[in-house]
N, C-alpha and C positions, 0 to 999 in steps of 0.2 A: 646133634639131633634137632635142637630147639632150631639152628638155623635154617635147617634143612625142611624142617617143619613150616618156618615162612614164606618159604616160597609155593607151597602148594596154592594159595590163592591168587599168585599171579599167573601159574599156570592156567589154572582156573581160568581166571580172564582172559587170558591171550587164546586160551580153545575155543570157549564160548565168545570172543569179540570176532573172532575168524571166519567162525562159520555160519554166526545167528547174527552178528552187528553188537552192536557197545549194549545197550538194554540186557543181552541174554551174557556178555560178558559179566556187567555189572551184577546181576541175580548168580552167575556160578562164584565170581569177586565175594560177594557176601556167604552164600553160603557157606563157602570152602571157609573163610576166616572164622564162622562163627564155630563150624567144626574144629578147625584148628587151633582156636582160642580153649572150646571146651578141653580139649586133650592138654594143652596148656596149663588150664586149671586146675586138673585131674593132677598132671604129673608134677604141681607146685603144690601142692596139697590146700588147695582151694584159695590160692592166691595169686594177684597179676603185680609185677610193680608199676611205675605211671608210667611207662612208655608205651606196656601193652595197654594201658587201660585208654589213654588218649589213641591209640591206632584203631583198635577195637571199637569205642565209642564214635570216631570219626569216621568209619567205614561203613557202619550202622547207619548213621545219620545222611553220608553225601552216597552211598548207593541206595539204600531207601529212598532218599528224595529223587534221585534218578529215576525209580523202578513208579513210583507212585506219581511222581509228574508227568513220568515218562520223556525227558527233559536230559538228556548227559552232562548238560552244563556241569552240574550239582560233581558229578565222577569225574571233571577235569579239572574241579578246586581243588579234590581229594585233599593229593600229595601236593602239591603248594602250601598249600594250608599245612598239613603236616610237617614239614620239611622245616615252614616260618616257626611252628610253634617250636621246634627243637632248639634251632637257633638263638628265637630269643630267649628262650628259658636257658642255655645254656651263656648265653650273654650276661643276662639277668646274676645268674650264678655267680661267673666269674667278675661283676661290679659289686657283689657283696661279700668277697670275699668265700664263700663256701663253692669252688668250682665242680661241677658234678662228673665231669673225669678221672678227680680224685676216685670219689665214692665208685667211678665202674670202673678204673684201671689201677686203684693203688695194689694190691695185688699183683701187676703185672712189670707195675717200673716204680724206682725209688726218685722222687723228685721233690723241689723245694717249691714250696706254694709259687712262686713267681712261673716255676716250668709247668704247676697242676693251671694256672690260669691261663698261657702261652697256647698250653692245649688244647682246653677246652675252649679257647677264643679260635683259632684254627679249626676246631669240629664244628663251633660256630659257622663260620664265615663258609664252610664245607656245606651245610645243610641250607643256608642260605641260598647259596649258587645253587645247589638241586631244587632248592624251589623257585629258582626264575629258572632254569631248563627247562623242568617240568612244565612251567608258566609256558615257557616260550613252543614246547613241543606240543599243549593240548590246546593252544587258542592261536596257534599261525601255522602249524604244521596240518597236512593233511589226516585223515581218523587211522590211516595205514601207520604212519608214521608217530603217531602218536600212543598208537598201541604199542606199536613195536618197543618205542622207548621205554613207555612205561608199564610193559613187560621186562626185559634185559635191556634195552639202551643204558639204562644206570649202572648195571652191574662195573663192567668193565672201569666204570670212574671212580665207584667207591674200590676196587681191590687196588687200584692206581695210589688211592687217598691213603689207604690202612696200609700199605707196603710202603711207600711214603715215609709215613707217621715210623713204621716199626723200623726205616732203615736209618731217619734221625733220630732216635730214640733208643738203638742198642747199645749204648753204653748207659743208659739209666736202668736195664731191667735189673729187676729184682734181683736182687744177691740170691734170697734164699729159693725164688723159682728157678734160677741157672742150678745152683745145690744139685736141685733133688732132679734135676734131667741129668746130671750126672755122675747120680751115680747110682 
């Protein structure tokens, strides 16, 4: 439901960039997020962890300056910017030894700190490359195509990346999540 919950703001955007141009995308962008975040909040019981709270706070910031400058520049940092901070923070991670893969997937696969760093270096270098696409789609691409992309253009590469990741990976899943789906 939560994911499904995330894409209402790019809906959002992709209706209102369609038919009003990027500024009326950006104002429904924002609103639909700040809606979507509230219900967020509501069904965490008043809590974001940092991923919504950097996406949230970064949406806030680069389509406001959009809507207030009236300037799109600001809505074609967005996701660059976003994309960069995941990576490095996930880099950042796995050079300290605490990789945050761990922390969102050990639940899902049994692995030895060398395969939690492997991964999270790989979801690195993943969030990287989307932000030089993104880069490359909203400052050489034309506003068609750059909508487009960053409405669905990603999709299809992240389910490429996550089927990927889970078809080298099944033989680490969790012993006791295989368990309980069977029986």
């Amino acid at each position: 439901m939560k994911a499904l919950l995330d894409f209402i703001p790019l809906i959002a955007f992709f209706i209102g960039a369609r038919h009003s141009g990027i500024l009326a995308g950006a104002g429904a962008l924002l609103i639909a997020t700040i809606i979507v975040y509230a219900i967020h909040f509501i069904r965490q019981k008043g809590r974001f962890d940092k991923q919504q709270w950097v996406v949230l706070l970064l949406t806030i910031l680069f389509c406001g300056g959009t809507l207030i400058l009236r300037d799109d520049i600001y809505l074609r940092w967005k996701s660059p910017i976003i994309n960069g901070i995941f990576a490095l923070t996930l880099l950042v991670s796995a050079a300290i030894n605490k990789p945050l893969m761990q922390l969102a997937m050990k639940d899902v696969f049994s692995l030895t700190m060398s395969g939690w760093k492997k991964l999270t270096i790989a979801w690195a270098l993943f969030f990287a490359m989307m932000g030089v696409l993104h880069y490359i789609t909203a400052f050489t691409m034309s506003d068609e195509a750059w909508i487009n992309f960053k409405t669905y253009g990603w999709i299809p590469i992240m389910l490429v990346f996550v089927v990927a990741q889970f078809a080298v990976l099944k033989n680490y899943l969790n012993p006791e999540l295989t368990n309980k789906t069977t029986k």
